[in-house]
Structures are given as structure tokens and as C-alpha cells.
N, C-alpha and C positions, 0 to 999 in steps of 0.2 A: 570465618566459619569454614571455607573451603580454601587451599592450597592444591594448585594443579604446578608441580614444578619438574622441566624438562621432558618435556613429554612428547614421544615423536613413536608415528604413525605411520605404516609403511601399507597400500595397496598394489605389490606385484612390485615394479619397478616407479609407481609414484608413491611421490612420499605426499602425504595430506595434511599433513601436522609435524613441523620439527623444532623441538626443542622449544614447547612451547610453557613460558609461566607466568599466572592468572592466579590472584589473591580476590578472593570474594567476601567481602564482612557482611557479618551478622546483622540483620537484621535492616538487610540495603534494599535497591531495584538496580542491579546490576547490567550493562547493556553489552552483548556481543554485536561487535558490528564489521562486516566486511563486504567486499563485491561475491557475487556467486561464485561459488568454487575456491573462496577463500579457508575455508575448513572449518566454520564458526561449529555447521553441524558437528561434523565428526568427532569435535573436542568437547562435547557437550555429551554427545553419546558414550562415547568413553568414561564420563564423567556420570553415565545413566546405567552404564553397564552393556551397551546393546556391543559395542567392541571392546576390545581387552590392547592397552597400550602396548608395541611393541618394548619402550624403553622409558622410565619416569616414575612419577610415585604421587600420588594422593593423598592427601589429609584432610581429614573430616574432624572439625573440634580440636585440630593441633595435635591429633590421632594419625599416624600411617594407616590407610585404611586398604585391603584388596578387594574391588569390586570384579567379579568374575563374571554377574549377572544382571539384570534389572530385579531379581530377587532380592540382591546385596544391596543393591541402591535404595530400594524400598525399605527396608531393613535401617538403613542408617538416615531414613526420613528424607530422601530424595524423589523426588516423581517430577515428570516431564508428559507437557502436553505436546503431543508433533502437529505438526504443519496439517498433514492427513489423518483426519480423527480417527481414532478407534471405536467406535462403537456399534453396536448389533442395531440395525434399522426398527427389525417390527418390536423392538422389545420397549418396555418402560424407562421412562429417566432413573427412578428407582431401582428395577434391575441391572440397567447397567453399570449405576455408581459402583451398586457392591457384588459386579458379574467377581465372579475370584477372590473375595473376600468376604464369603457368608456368614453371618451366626445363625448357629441351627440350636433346636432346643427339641428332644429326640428324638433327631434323624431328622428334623423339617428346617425349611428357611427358615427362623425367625424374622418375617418383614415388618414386625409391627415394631420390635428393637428396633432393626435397620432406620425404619422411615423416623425413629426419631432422632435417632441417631445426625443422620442425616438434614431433617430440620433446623437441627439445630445448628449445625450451618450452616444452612442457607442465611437465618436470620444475625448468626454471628459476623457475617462477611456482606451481608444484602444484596445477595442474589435472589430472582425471581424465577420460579421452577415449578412446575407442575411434576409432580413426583410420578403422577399417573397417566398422562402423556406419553402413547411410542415416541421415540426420537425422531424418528422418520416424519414425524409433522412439523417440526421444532425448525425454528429459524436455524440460518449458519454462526448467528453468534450466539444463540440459546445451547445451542449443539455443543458449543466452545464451550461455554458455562459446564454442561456435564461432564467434558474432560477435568476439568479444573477441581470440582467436588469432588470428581470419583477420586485424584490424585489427595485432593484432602481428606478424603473418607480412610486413607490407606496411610495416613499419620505423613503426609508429606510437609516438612518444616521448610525445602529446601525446593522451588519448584521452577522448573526450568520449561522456557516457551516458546517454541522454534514459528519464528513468523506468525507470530497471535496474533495480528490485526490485515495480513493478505488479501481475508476473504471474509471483512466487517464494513458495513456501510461507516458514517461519518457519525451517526449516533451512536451505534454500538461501540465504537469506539470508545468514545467517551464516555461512556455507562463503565464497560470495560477496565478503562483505567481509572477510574474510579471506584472501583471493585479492589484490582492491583494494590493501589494506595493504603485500600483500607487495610489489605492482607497486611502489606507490609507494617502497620502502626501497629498490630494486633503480633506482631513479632515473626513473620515469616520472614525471609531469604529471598529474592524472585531473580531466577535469570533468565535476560528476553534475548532471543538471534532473531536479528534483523536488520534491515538497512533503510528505514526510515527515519534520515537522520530529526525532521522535524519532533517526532514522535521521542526518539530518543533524549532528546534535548529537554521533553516536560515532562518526562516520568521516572527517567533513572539519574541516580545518585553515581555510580561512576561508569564509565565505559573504555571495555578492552577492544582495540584495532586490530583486527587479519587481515592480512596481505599473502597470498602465496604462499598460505598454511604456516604463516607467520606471525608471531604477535609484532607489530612497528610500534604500538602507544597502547599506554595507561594510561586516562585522563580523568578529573574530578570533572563531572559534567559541570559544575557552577562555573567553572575556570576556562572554560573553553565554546567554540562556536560550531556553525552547521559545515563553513567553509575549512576549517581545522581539519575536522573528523573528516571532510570529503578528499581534503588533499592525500590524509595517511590512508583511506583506503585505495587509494586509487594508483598515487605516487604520482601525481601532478595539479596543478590547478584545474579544478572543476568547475564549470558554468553552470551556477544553480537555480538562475533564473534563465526564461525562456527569452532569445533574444529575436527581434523580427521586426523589420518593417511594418510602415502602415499595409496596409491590406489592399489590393487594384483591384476591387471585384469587374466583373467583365457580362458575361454573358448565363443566362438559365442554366445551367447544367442539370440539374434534380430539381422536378416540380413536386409534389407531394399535394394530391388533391382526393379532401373529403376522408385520407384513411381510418379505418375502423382497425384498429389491432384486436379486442375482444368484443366480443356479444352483445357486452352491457357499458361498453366506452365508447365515449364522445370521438367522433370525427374528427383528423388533424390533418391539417394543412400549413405546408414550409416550401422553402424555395431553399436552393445553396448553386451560389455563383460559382463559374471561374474565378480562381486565383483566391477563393477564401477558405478558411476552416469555419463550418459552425458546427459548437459543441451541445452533446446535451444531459445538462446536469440534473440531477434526480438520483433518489435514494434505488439499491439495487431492488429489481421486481416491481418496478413501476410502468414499463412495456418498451423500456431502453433496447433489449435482448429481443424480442418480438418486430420490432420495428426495423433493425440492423436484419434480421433474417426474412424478413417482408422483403425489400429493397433488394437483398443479394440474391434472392430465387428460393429461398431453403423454404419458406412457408408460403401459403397464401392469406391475404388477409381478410376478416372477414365484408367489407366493403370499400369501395372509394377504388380509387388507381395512382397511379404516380408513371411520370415521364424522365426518361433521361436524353437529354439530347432532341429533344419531339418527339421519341418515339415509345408508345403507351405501353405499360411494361407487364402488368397485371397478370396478364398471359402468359408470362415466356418462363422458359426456364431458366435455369441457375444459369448452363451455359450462352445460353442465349444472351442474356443479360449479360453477361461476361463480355461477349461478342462486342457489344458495345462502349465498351470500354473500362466497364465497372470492374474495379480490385475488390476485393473485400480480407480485413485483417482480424481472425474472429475472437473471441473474449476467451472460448475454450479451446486453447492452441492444441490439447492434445487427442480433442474429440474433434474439431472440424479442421483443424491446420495443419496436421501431420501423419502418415506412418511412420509410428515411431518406431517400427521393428523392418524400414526399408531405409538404404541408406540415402543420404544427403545428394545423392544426384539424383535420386529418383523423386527426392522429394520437392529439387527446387524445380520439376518439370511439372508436380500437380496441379492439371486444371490446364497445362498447355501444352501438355504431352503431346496433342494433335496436331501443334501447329508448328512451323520451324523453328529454333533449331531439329527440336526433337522431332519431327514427326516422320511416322515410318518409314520405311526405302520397305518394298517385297512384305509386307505385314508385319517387317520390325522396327522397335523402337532405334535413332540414329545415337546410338551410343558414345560414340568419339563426338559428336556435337555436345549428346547430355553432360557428358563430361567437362568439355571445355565451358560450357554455361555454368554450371554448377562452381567449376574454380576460381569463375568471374566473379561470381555473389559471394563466394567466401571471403576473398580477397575485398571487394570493396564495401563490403556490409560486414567485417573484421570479424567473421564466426570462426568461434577456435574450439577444439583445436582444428586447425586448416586442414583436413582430411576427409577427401570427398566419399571415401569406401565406410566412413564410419556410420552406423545406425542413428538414426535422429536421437534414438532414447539413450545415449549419450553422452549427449549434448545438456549444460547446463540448460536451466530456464531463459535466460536471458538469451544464450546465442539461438536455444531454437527460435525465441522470435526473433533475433536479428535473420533465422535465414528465411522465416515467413516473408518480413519486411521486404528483403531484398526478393523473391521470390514476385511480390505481389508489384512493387513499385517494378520490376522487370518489362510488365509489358505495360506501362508510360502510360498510367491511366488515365480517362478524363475524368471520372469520380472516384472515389476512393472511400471505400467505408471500412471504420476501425473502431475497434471494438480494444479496450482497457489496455491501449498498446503498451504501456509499460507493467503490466503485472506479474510481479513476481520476479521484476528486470535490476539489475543494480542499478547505483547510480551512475556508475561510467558508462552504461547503455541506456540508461534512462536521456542523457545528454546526445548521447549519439541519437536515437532516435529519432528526440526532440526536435532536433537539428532537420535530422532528415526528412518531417513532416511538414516544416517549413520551408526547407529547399522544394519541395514536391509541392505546395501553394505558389510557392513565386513563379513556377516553372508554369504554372497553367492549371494546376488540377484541380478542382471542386472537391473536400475533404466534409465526410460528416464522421465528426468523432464522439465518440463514448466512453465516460469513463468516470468509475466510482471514487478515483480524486479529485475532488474539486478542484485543489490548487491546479493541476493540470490542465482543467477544462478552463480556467479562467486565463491562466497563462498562454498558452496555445491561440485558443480561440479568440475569431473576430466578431463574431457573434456567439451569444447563449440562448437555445431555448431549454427552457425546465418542464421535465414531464413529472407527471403523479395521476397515477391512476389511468395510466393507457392516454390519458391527456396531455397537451399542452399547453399550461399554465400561465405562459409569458415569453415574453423574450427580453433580454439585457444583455446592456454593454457591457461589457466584461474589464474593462476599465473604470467603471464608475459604481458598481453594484458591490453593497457589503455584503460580507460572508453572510452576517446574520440574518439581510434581507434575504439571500436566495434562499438562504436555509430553511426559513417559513415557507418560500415557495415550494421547497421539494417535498416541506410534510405536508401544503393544501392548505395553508395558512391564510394564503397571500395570492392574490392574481397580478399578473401586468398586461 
């Protein structure tokens, strides 16, 4: 259906795509797959019209085709849902589908066409939509559902899906690709960018490898594995499972007594030792986020207290709590973990700007220190590109959280609270991380982690508690508990 042949991309003096070619058949789930900054976007958008290839050519149906716009793409039944939704908040699911593509009947909307229009998708594809619903109430994977319609409402045969599952709990997911599937039997085209090779492996029929705005592999996904596809994105052998000692727990580090996260939820009480990770798995919005901002200072909760170290914490503030040893790695890296429009030295000092190296000489910041700190995390926390003048917003995904990481592990905590530390991370950082959060347990630190992967929480972790509902539900070994039991635990199924 689609030929992308030699196609190269030039931004300034970086090239992002060279000489790339990508054969797509009809009627597949085709998977792009690479590390961040590999180009998977840019040759997809070119291929959407949002850029115009500096050199290469396009085929559409065995057609040379010139897309100059996302008007042309649309045009030849192309449509892409991005990463960052499009959609108007206070409006209806219904008018956004067809915001730019109205039938009017004279001079008005016709919505009663539209809305059936539109039904009849829904029930073609089986998706679940309230037509009359603002968006702004709608879940993150309901939301995704109305990208997906509106892109079908606009004759898309051909629909491309830039990190469709980032920001979907473990059910949506699966509803999700079970949607995909159906598209695909029903005769759509689907291209997914992503680097979830597990996911990749049970939904798409072939997969193209980027490397360095390169394509390295074609592969028939029946024909190949997770450690294949991780070697060619990467260019070496990957560690795909987490590897780690048994566990020394040691001493209290984090008490957790009686907390109330909402109004109308049960009181929870946890302990997390020196020298261990405990995770806590649970679907997103069940007070994972609420609990993680309790603990680091940013909210207060509505009852109970929690101790770090003996010392009652309830009271203090962010920095305060800080003071005592607490890191915190937050889920939203670019609303609590970054300016992203200050550069990289000034960022690996937030939150310890006051204390040395940086802290002031005469009321100013000690900048030849900032500096030299700042080249220390770059260099051994591998954020690239290695340039400490550059603005965070910059920075791929991935490296801004490798220089949170390095940032927060900096001042040698004794507890450490992280929050989905690999999302939105490649896999060559997702290992690096992984790594680094178990050197950081063995070394002494008391770790509470969160994170809407499961496999990660069960990996990582030496203990599991599972929340639902501002509660905790259980606790299990993370070596002994099936998927499917905790899975009941996180929708309230199941107590331990």
C-alpha cells in the first residue's frame, strides 16, 4: 500500500532521516520501532504531510504520490493520531470528530447526519463513546478513541499512531488493541511508532528498525523476538530483564501511618526499608499520584501522618522533607521536574541550588561549580547530547529523565520516591535506569516506586503493594503472584 523509498531529511546541519526505505502492505499492523530520537516520528510525518522530504519519493497504491500537506494525506486516506491529542476540551465527542469536516444543510451543521454517521462507527469498529460528552471529562484512552474516529470519520484507510499506548493503563490497552485488530480484519492499514517491544511482538504483522535516522531491519514479526528487535535498535545486546540480588532490608526508613489520601478513602498504612524497592501497582487514578505528592511535600493529606527516618513529616515542607534525605522522581517530568526553557545546568541544581556546590558567594548563584556539577551528571548519567548550555526542552524524553535521575540520585538519598521512571524512556535507557535503581537499593536507599507497567513493578520490586480506590488492597511477592491475580487486585476484585 505504501512505498517510502530513499528518503532523507535534513534539520539545519542534522540530518533525521537518511535514505530511508519502508514497504507497508495492505491491509497489515505495521510497527515502527526505535530508541528516542531515532526518526521513527519524522518519517511518519512526512509520510502525514506535516514535513516535506528534502530528497525521495512516495507511493501510495504503486502511485507516485506528492504530499505537500496533512490536506494531501487526508486526501489519499491517510490520518495519524500523535502522541499529544488534538482536541478542543469543553467541546463534545461529536463535535470534535467532525471539528473541520462539517455537512451542513443550508448554512447549518447537519449533526443529526454527522451523529449517524459517526455511529455507525463506532458499532462497526466497537468502540464505546458517548457522542454527547465534552472531552474534557473522558478518560486518556477514551480521548485516544476520539482521535482514532475523528481520523476515521475523515475516510482514513491508512492510520498511523505515534506512541498510542504511553499514556493507557494495562486494560485500555487491551480493549485498545483489540479495537486495532478489528480495524485491521475490516481492511484498514495501521502504522504504530513505538518502542514497546512486548506490545509490538502481539499486534503487528511486520516491523521497520531505526537507528540514527536509519532504517538497520525489516522483520516479519512471526520470525523474530523481543531480544532481536532490542539488539538492532540499540546496536548491542540488551538486558531485558531486570537483574538483582536478593534484597538486605535493614532499617524503617518510611513509616506511613493511618494516611487518608481522599475524604471518602480508607486509611493506609506501609513501612519501606533500607536497602529495598516496594512497588505500587494499581491502575492510573487510583491515589498512586496523590500518595507520591503526599510523601514529597507538594500536597497535604487529608489525615494520618508518615515518618522518615523518626522524624514526623505531616507538617513540613517540600523542602524540608527534602532536607531529610528525600529525592523524589516525578511521573510529570515536564510540569514538576524541569525548566524546560533553562538550561541543563541550571536544571541539574533544582531544589539544591542553596546548598554547595551551587549555593551563593555575595547573593549569587556559584556558576563555575554549577557547571562543573552539571558535566558530572551528563557524563555519568549519559545525557546527550553532552552539552550543558543547551535548554532542557531539547532534550529527548528519555535523556531529560536521565538528567532528573542523575539530578535526584546526586544528593545520596535515603528514600527515594519515583514516579513511572521510565515513561516515555527507550529501551537503552529504560536498562540504564533500571540498573541504576538497583545500584541505588544495594547502596542503602529505601525506594518507593510507581509505575503504570506492571512488568516493571514486578521486576524491580521486592515487595508489591496494590492500591484501588485511594486504598491498599494487599501486598505480594512479586515473585510468586500471577499477572491475572494482581490484575483482579487492581480493579477491587481481590483483597490479600
Amino acid at each position: 500500500m505504501i512505498e517510502l523509498k530513499n528518503i532523507t531529511k535534513r534539520f539545519g546541519a542534522v540530518t533525521a532521516n537518511k535514505g530511508i526505505n519502508i514497504t507497508i502492505n495492505d491491509k497489515s499492523i505495521h510497527a515502527i520501532v526505535g530508541e528516542n530520537g531515532a526518526g521513527k516520528s519524522t518519517i511518519m510525518k512526512i509520510l502525514y504531510g506535516f514535513y516535506t522530504a528534502d530528497e525521495g519519493e512516495i507511493f501510495v497504491d504503486g502511485e507516485r504520490r506528492v504530499i505537500r500537506n496533512p490536506h494531501d494525506a487526508i486526501a489519499l486516506g491517510i490520518g495519524m493520531v500523535h502522541q499529544h491529542f488534538m482536541l478542543v476540551p469543553p467541546m463534545t465527542v461529536l463535535e470534535n470528530i467532525i471539528l473541520g469536516a462539517e455537512t451542513t444543510q443550508a448554512g447549518r451543521i447537519d449533526f443529526k447526519q454527522a451523529e449517524a454517521k459517526v455511529q455507525k462507527l463506532l458499532d462497526d469498529f466497537g468502540f464505546k463513546l458517548d457522542l454527547h460528552k465534552a472531552v474534557e471529562s473522558l478518560s486518556v484512552g477514551q480521548q485516544q478513541r476520539v482521535e482514532v474516529v475523528k481520523a476515521l470519520y475523515r475516510g482514513a484507510r491508512i492510520l498511523i499512531l505515534d506512541e498510542p499506548t504511553a499514556v493507557l493503563t494495562p486494560p485500555e490497552v487491551e480493549e485498545f488493541f483489540r479495537i486495532l485488530r478489528s480495524m485491521r480484519e475490516q481492511g484498514k492499514t495501521i502504522i504504530i511508532i513505538t518502542h514497546k517491544l512486548s506490545e509490538v511482538l502481539s499486534l503487528s504483522d511486520n516491523i521497520t528498525v531505526m537507528r540514527d535516522g536509519q532504517v538497520v531491519g525489516n522483520l516479519v514479526t512471526a520470525n523474530t523476538n523481543a531480544a532481536e528487535i532490542a539488539r538492532l535498535m540499540v546496536g548491542r545486546e540488551v538486558l531485558l530483564r531486570v537483574e538483582k540480588p536478593p534484597a538486605q532490608p535493614k532499617n524503617d526508613v518510611l513509616v506511613v501511618n493511618h494516611l487518608r489520601l481522599f475524604p471518602d478513602s480508607e486509611p493506609i498504612s506501609f513501612t519501606v526499608h533500607a536497602g529495598e524497592i516496594v512497588g505500587i501497582a494499581g491502575v492510573e487514578g487510583n491515589g498512586q499520584t496523590e500518595l507520591i505528592e503526599v510523601l514529597a511535600g507538594l500536597k497535604k493529606s487529608e489525615a494520618g501522618n508518615f515518618m522518615v527516618n523518626g522524624t514526623i513529616c505531616a507538617a513540613l515542607t517540600a523542602r524540608q522533607i527534602k532536607e531529610l534525605g528525600v529525592a523524589h522522581i516525578p511521573e510529570d517530568r515536564h510540569r514538576r521536574g524541569l525548566l524546560l526553557d533553562f538550561d541543563l545546568t541550571d536544571n541539574s541544581i533544582l531544589g539544591t541550588h542553596y546548598r554547595s556546590p551551587a549555593a551563593s558567594v555575595m547573593g549569587l548563584l556559584n556558576n563555575v561549580a554549577a557547571i562543573a556539577k552539571s558535566k558530572r551528571l551528563i557524563h555519568d548519567f549519559d545525557v546527550r547530547p553532552a552539552n550543558e548550555a543547551l535548554t532542557a526542552r531539547t532534550l529527548s524524553g528519555g535523556n531529560q529523565q536521565k538528567l532528573i535521575i542523575g539530578r535526584e540520585f546526586d544528593i545520596a538519598p535515603k528514600l527515594l520516591l519515583v514516579s513511572q521512571p521510565t515513561r516515555g524512556v527507550d529501551i537503552g535507557a529504560i536498562e540504564f535506569i533500571h540498573r541504576k535503581l538497583v545500584e541505588l537499593r544495594d547502596a542503602g536507599a529505601a525506594i518507593l516506586l510507581v509505575s503504570a507497567e506492571l512488568e516493571e513493578v514486578l521486576s524491580l520490586s521486592d515487595r508489591v503493594l496494590v492500591m484501588y480506590q485511594g486504598r491498599v488492597v494487599g501486598e505480594v511477592d512479586p515473585t510468586k503472584v500471577s499477572q491475572e491475580e494482581i490484575g483482579l487486585m487492581m480493579t477491587g476484585g481481590k483483597e490479600h
